[in-house]
N, C-alpha and C positions, 0 to 999 in steps of 0.2 A: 329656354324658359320652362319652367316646371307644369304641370300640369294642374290647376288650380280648382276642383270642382266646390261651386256655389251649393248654399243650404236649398237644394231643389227640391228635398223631402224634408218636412221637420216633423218627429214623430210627437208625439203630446205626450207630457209625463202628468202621472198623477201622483196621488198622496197617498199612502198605506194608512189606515183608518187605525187600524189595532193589531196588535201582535196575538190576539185571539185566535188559538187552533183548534179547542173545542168544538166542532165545526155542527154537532147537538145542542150546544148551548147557544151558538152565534144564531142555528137557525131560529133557535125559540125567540130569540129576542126579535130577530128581523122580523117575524110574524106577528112581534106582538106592534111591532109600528115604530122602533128603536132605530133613527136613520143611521146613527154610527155601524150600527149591525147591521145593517141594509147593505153600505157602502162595502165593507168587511167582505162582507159576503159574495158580492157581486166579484170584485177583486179573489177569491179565492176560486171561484167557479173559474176564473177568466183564465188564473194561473194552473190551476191544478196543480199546485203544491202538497194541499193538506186532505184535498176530496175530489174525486173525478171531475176532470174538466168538464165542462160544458157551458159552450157560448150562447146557449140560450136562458140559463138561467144566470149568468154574470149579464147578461142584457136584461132580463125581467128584475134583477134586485138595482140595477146601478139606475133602473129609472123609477122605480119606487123611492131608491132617495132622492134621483133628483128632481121629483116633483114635490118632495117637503123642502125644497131652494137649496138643498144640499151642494153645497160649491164644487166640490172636488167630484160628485158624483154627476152632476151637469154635465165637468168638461171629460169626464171617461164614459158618459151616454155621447158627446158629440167626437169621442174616437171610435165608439163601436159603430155608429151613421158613418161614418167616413170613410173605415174599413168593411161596413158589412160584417160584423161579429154580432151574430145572434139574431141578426135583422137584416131585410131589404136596406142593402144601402144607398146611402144618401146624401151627397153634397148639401143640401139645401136643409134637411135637419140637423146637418153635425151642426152645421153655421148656427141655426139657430141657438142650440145648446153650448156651442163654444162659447156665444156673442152672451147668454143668459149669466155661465159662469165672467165671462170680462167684464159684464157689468156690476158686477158684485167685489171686482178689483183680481181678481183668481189671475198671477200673471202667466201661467202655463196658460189660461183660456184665452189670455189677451195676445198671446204668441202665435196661438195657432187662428184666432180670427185675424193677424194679420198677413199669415200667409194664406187665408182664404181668399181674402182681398188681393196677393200678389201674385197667385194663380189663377181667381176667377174661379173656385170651386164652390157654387153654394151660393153667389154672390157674384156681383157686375165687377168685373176686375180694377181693382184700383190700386196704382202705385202708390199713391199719397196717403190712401186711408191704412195701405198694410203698414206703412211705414210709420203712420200717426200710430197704431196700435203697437208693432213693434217697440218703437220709444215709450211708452205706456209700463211694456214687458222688463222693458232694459232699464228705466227707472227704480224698479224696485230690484234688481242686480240679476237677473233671472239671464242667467249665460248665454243658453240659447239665443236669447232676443236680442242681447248684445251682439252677438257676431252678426243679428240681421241688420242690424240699425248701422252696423259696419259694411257689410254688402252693398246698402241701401244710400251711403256715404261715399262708398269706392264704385260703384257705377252710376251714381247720380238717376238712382230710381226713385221718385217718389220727391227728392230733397237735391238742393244744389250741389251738385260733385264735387266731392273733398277728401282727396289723399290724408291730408293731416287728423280728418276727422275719424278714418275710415281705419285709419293704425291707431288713435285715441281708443275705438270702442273695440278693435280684434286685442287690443293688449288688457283691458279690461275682464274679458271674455277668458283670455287665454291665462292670466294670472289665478282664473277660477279652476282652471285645469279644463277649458273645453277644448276638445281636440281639432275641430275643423278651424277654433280660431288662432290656434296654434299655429297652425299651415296658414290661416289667412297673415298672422305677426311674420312667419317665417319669407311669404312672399314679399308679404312690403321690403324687410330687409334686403332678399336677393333684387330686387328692381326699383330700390331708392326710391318706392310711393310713399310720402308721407313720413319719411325717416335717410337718414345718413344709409346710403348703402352699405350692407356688410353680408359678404357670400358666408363669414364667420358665422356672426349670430342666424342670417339665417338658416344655415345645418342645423345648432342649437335650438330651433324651433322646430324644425321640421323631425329631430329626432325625439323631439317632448311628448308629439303628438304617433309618433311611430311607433314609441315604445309603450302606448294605448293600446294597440293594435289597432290604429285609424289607416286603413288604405290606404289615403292619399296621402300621408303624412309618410309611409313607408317605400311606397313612388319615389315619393321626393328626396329621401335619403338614398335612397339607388341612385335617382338622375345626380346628385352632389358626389358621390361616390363615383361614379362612371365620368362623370366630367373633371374631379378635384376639384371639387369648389369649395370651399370652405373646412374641405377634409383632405386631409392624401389620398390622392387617386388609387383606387382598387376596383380592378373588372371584380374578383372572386368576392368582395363585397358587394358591389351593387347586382351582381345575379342573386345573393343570397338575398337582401332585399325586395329585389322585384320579386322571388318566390314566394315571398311573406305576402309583400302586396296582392300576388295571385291569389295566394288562397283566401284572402282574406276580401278581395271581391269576388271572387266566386260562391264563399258559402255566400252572401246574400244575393247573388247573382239566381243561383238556386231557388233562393225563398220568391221570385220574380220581381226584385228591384231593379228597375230603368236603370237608373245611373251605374248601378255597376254591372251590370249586363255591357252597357255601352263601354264600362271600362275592359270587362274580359274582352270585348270583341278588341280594345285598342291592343293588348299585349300580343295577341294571335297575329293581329295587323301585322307590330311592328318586330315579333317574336324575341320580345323582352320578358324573359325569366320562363320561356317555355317555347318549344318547339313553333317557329313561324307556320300560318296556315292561311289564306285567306279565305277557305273556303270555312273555316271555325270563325273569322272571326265575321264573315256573314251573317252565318247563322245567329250567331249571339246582337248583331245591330239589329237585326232582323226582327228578335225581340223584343229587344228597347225600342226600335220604330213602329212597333206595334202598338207601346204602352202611348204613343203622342210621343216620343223626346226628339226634339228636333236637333239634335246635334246627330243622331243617330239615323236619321231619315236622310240627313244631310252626305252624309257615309255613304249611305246605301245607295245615294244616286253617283256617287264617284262610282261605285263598286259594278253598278248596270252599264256605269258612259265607257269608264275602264275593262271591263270582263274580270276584274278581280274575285276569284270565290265565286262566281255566276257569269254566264254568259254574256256576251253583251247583248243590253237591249235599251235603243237611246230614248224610247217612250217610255220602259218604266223608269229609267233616267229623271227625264223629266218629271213624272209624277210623283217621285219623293222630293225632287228638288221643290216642286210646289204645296209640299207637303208642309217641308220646314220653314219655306222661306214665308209663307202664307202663317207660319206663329211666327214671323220677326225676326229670324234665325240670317244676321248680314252673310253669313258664309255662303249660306243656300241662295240667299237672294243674288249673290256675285255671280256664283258659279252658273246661276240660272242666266241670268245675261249671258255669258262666255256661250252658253248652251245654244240661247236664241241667236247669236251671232254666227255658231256655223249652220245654223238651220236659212241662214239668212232673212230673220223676222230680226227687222232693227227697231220695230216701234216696241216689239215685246221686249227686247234688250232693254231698251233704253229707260223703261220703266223700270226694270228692275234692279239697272247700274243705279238708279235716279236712289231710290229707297235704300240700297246698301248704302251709298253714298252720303244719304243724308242720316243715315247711323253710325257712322266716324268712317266707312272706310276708302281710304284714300285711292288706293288702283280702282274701286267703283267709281269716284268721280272721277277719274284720269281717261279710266274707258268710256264715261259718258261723256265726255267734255270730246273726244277724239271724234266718235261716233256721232255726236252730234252734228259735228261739222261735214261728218260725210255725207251726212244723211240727204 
């Protein structure tokens, strides 16, 4: 099965005001009170395109309009709160300014106040409410939200779980040219969610979004490539593609994105498309387990229980397994059982098989149903 990463970062797009380069004339106008030049303006400081960057005056003009209700300048004040551009950042004021542009209909703000809601950034985390906003986004055809409102249908976050529903809104998405929901159309295909299996179509998908230069979408034509699925089998293709995939999570690996941190650390691991190391791909979990990602904390207690790339050491073991499994994370929660089991603490197991268990996974309730009865 391919490797399928979920929209866990969604960045906020905003709106280009004017093709104004005069960057003497744009200032006049913002100063005289002109929000369009305000907005303009803020966005060219931000880029440094046409005038020296700087993120403190793309933060001083983008809130100057967006305190005349300027919509598009609302939701690019609640990207610089959230990344800290220009200002102390802020969970709790992106949301505000996200939530100010959603209520004005802005479906880029209504995207990103629902992944506010399905992280808890800003805001008491709620599946329901990211999803009520998400469908809000994807109503007016805004891609992005499409594919969450897909997410949110194929894991039964927030809404009743629906393969059928979850391939409706990733082929919506994908027909727009978004590349993550290309890979999401591509997976249904390869594992008959919601659609007639085909290992055919899904190459065809996953090479739609490959030829974006989307990671995962280039992953995935490696693993189709390496196995023959859908393609004739070629090792000297699928290394050429997991190379692309590398570097292509690497540069943002670089810039300090979790998820692909966590994915360089996986090629190191598993020494697809670059020299095997565990001791690299430590280091790079290591990072992502830093940022909060619990898949990656989850890692890194294999990594302590095993001596893979670090010594062994079964206490900090356990303290990333309770890292992850403590945000929900069923792998961390299992392996934490297995953990408490040879430590022989069966009530601590047993909790923690109970909770994997009551998250689909089935060897968690098998080991708590056995365990139970020894106990």
């Amino acid at each position: 099965m391919k490797r399928f990463i979920q929209f866990i970062f969604c960045f906020p797009t905003f709106v280009m005001y004017s093709q104004q380069v005069d960057i003497k004339s744009l200032l006049k106008q913002a100063e005289a009170g002109l929000v369009i030049a305000q907005g303009s303006l803020a966005i060219e400081y931000y880029t440094g395109e046409n005038v020296a960057k700087s993120y403190e005056k793309a933060f001083y003009w983008a809130q100057k309009a967006a305190l005349q209700e300027e919509v598009n300048a609302q939701n690019l004040l609640g990207l610089f709160y959230e990344e800290g551009v220009g200002t102390t950042q802020s969970y709790e004021k992106a949301f505000e300014w996200y939530l100010k542009a959603a209520n004005q209909g802005n479906a880029s703000a209504q995207n990103n106040v629902g992944f506010a809601y399905e992280k808890g950034r800003g805001v008491a985390q709620s599946y329901e409410k990211a999803f009520e906003w998400y469908q809000k986004a994807a109503n007016q055809g805004n891609a992005n939200a499409q594919s969450l409102v897909a997410k949110c249908y194929e894991k039964g976050q927030g809404v009743a779980q629906s393969y059928e529903k979850a391939f409706e809104w990733y082929l919506k998405a994908a027909n727009q040219g978004n590349a993550l929901a290309q890979n999401g159309v591509g997976f249904a295909y390869e594992n008959g969610e919601g659609v007639v299996q085909s290992y055919e179509k899904a190459f065809e998908w996953y090479l739609k979004a490959a030829n974006q230069g989307n990671a995962v979408g280039q992953n995935n034509v490696a693993e189709c490539y390496e196995k023959g699925q859908g393609v004739a089998q070629s090792y000297a293709k699928a290394t050429e593609w997991y190379q692309k995939a590398f570097a292509s999570y690497e540069k943002e690996a670089k810039k300090g994105d979790a998820d692909a941190q966590r994915e360089i650390a996986w090629f190191y691991y598993n020494g697809d498309g670059v020299a095997q190391s565990y001791e690299k791909a430590f280091e790079w979990y290591l990072k992502a387990a830093n940022q909060g990602d619990a898949d990656a904390q989850t890692q890194l207690g294999v990594c302590y229980e095993d001596g893979e790339g670090i010594e062994v050491d079964p206490t900090k073991a356990e303290e990333w397994y309770l890292k992850a499994a403590k945000q929900g994370n069923t792998r961390a929660q299992f392996l934490l059982g297995l953990y408490y089991i040879t430590k022989i603490e069966i009530e601590k197991a047993l909790i923690w098989f109970e909770k994997a268990c009551k998250a689909g996974d089935q060897s968690a309730c098998e080991r708590y149903e056995t365990w139970k009865e020894k106990k």
